[in-house]
C-alpha positions as CSV (number, residue, x, y, z in Angstrom):
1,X,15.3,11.0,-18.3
2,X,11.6,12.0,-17.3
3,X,9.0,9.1,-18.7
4,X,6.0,11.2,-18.9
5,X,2.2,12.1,-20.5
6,X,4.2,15.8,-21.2
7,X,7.7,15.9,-21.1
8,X,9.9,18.9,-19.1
9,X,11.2,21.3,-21.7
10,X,15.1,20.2,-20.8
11,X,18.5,18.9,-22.9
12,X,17.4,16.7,-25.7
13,X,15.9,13.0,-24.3
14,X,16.1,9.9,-26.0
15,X,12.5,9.5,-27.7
16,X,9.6,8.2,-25.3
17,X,6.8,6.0,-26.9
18,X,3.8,6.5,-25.0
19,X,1.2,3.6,-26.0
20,X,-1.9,4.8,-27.4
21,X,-4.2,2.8,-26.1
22,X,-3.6,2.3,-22.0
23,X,-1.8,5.7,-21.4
24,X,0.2,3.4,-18.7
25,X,3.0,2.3,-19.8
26,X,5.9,4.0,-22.8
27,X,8.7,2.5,-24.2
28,X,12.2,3.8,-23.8
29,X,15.3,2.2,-25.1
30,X,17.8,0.3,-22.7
31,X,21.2,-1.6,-23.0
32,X,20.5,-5.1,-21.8
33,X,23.4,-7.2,-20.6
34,X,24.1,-10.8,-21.3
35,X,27.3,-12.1,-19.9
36,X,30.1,-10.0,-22.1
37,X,27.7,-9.2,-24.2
38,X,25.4,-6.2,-24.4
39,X,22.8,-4.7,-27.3
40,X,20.6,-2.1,-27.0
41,X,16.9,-2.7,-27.5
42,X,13.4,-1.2,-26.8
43,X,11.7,-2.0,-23.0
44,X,8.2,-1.0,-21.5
45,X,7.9,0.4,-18.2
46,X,5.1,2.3,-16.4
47,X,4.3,5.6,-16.2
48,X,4.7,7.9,-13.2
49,X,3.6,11.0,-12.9
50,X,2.5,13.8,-10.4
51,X,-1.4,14.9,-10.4
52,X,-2.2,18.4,-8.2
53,X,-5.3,17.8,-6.2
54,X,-7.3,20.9,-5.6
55,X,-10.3,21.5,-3.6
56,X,-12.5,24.7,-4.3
57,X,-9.1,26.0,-6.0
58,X,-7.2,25.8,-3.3
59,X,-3.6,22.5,-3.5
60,X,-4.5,20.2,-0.9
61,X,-2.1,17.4,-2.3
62,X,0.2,16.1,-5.0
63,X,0.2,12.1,-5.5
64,X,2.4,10.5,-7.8
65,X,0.3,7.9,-9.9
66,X,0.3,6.4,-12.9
67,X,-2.1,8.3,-15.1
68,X,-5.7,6.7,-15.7
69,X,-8.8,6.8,-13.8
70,X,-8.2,9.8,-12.0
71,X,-11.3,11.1,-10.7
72,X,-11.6,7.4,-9.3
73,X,-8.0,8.0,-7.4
74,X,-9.1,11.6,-6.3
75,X,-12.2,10.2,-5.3
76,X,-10.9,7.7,-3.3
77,X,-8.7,9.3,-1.4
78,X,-11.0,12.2,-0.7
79,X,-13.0,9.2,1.0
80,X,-10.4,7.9,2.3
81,X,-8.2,10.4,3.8
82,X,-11.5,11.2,6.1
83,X,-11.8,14.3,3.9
84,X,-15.4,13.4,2.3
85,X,-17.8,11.4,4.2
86,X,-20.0,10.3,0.7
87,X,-18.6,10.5,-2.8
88,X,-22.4,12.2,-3.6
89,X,-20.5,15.4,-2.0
90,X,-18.7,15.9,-4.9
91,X,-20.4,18.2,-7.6
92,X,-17.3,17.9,-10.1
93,X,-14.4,16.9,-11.0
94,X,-12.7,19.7,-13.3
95,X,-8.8,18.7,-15.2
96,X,-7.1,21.8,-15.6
97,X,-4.5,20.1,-17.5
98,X,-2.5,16.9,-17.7
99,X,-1.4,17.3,-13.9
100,X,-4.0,18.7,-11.9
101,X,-7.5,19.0,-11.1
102,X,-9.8,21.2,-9.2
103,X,-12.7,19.4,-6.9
104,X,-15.9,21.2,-6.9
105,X,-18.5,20.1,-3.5
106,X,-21.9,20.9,-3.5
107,X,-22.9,23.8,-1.7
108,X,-23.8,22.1,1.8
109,X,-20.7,20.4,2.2
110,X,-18.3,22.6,4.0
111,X,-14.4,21.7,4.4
112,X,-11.4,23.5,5.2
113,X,-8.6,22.2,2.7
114,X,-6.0,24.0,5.3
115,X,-6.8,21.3,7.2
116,X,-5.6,18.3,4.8
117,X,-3.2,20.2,2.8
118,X,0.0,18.2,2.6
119,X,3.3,20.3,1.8
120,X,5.2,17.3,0.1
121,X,4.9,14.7,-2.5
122,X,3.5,11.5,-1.4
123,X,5.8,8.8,-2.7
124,X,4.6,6.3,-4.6
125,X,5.7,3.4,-1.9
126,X,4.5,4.1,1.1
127,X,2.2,7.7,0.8
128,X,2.0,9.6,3.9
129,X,3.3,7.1,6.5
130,X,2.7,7.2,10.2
131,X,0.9,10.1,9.6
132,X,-2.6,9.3,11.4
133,X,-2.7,7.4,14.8
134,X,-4.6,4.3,15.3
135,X,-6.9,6.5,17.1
136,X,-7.6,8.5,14.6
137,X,-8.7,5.8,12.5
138,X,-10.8,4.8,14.9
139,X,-12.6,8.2,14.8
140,X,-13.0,7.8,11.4
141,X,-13.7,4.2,10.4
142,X,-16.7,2.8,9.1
143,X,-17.4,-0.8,10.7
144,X,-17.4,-3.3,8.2
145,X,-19.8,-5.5,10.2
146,X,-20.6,-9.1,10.9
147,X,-18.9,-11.7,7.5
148,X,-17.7,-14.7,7.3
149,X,-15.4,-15.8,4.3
150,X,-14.0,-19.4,3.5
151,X,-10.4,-20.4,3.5
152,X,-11.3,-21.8,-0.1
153,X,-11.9,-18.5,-1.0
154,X,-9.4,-16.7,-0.1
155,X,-6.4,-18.9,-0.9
156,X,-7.8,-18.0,-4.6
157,X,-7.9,-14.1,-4.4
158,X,-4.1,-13.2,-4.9
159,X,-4.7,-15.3,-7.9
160,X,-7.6,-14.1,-9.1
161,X,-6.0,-10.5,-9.0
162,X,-3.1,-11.4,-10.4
163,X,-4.8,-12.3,-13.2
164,X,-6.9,-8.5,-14.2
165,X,-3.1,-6.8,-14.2
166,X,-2.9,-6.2,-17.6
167,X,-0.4,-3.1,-17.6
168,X,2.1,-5.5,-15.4
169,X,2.3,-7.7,-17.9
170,X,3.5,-5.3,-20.3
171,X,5.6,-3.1,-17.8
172,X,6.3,-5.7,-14.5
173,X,6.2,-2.5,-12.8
174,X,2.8,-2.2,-10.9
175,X,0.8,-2.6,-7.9
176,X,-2.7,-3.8,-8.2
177,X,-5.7,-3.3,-5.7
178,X,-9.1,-5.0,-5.9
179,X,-12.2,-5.2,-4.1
180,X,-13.8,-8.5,-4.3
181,X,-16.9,-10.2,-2.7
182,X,-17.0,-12.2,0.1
183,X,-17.9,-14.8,-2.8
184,X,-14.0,-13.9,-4.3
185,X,-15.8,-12.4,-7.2
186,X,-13.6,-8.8,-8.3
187,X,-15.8,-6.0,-7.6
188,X,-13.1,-3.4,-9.7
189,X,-9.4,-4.1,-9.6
190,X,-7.1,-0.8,-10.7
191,X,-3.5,-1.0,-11.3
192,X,-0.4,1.9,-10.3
193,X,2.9,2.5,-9.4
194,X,1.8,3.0,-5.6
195,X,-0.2,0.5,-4.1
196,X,-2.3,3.0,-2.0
197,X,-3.1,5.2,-5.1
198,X,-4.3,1.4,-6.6
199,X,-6.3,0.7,-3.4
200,X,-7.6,4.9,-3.9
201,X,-8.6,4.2,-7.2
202,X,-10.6,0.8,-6.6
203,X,-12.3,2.3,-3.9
204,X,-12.8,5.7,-5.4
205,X,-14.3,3.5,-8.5
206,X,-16.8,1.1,-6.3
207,X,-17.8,3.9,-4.3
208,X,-19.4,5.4,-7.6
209,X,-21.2,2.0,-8.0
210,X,-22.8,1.8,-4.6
211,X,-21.8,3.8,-1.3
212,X,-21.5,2.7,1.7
213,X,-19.9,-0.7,0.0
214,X,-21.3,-3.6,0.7
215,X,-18.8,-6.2,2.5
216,X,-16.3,-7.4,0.7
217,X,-12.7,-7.9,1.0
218,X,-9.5,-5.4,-0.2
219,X,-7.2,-7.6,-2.3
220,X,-3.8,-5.9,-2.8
221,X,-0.3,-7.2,-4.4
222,X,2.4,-6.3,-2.0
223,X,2.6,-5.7,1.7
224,X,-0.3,-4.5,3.9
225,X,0.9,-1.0,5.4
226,X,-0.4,1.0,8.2
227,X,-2.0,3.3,5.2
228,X,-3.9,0.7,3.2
229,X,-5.7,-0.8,6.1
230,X,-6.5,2.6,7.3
231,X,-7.9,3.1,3.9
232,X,-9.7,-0.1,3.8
233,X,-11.0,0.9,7.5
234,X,-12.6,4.2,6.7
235,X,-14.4,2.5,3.8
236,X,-16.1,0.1,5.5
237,X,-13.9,-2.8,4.0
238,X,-13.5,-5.2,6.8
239,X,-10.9,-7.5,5.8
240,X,-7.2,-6.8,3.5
241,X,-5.4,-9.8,2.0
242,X,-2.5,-9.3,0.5
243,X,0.5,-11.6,-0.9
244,X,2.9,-10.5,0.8
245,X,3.6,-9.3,4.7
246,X,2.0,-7.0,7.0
247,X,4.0,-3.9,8.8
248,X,3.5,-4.4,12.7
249,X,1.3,-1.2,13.2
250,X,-0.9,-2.7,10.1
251,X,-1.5,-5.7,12.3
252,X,-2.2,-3.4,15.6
253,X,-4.8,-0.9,13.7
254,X,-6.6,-4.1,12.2
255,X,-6.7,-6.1,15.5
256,X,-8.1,-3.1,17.6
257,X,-10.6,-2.6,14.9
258,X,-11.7,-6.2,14.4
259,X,-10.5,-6.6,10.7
260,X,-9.2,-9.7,8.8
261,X,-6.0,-9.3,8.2
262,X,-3.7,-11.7,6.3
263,X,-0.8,-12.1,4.4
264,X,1.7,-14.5,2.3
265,X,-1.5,-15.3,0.6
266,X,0.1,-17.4,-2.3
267,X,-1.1,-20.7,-4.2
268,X,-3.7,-21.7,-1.8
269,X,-1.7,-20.9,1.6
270,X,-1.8,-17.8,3.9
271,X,-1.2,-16.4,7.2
272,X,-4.1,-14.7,9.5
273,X,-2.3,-11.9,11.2
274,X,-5.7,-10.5,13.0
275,X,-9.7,-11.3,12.6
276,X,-8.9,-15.3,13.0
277,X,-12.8,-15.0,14.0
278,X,-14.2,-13.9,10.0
279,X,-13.0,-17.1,8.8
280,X,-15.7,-19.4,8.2
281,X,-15.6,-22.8,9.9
């Protein structure tokens, strides 16, 4: 069964409910077990579905996402993938349909989409990993520059994300991402079934605010990959918190690049994994 914005034309399906008003989430029916017993009954769970990213017309990528601020997600991973250096070198944003759209630059920007063009689908756990070397990142990340950010403030952040995830508490199914303020203010929090499409589409959404960002911190609800602090790195984001552990090349890339990096950041406790020296005394 295929829980979708537009079905597959296949055998008949039991009936999908998608819910008006977030586009996130439908309801399909499930037989729940209790013990010996068992009913069926009506559950929420998010959507997940592929969206085409084209530049100039030609595929550079499929992500599977759930569907909502899109242009924010292409946007973001334009920037982030090292593709775009600005987001003001975008001229357009086109949807073609439900599953793809077609990225128009402005005239002076010149790219070569053979370059980037990925011949898979990015799953929506872990994207593309390994696929850049620390190195790379290095070439391509913007420093975050010279903050300092209280322990106060950052045992509260997990929270305080956890908190703007309104399609989780309908589905229990998402990851969030957030950008906050070194302050623990939420710039934009974004929620999806992939964490780095969520951290995409929060940084695809403050970059239309303001670009270069300002410091601030990246706030995410799972693990800390090797992707989403490269991600956080080539935006200029200079610390990623995150509730629960870090992968060991996460910690390498984010000590060699002087980020704060920390994890099991849960009811006022956490772990500093790199960037010891961004805590304020």
């Amino acid at each position: 069964m295929r829980c979708a914005l537009d079905p597959m034309p296949s055998a008949p399906q039991t009936e999908l409910i998608v819910h008006p008003m977030s586009k996130r989430s439908c309801e399909v029916s499930v037989e729940r077990h209790d013990g010996l017993r068992r009913r069926t009954s009506a559950d929420v769970v998010a959507l997940e579905d592929p969206l085409e990213i084209r530049l100039r017309g030609t595929p550079l990528a499929v992500v599977m996402r759930t569907p909502g601020d899109d242009a924010e997600l292409v946007t973001g991973f334009l920037l982030t993938e090292g593709i775009l250096l600005a987001p003001d070198e975008i001229a357009t944003i086109e949807r073609l349909d439900a599953s793809r759209v077609d990225v128009q630059l402005r005239d002076s920007v010149i790219v070569d989409p053979a370059r980037f063009q990925r011949n898979l689908f990015m799953s929506s756990s872990c994207g593309v990993c390994g696929k850049a070397s620390i190195e790379a990142v290095q070439f391509f990340s913007r420093p975050a520059g010279a903050f300092a950010v209280s322990a106060e403030i950052i045992g509260g952040l997990t929270q305080a994300l956890r908190a703007q995830q309104p399609t989780f508490d309908e589905t229990g199914g998402l990851h969030a991402a957030g950008i906050f303020a070194l302050d623990g203010v939420a710039t934009v929090v974004r929620e999806d079934v992939g964490r780095h499409n969520a951290t995409d589409k929060a940084i695809g959404a403050a970059a239309a605010r303001t670009w270069p960002l300002p410091p601030g911190l990246l706030v995410v609800s799972g693990r800390q990959s090797f992707e989403i602090v490269q991600k956080a790195a080539v935006a200029g984001i200079g610390g990623v918190i995150g509730v629960s552990a870090p992968s060991s090349l996460a910690v390498e890339l984010a000590g060699s690049l002087g980020m704060l990096l920390i994890g099991f950041a849960r009811n006022g406790g956490f772990n500093v994994y790199a960037g010891a020296e961004r805590l304020a005394p």
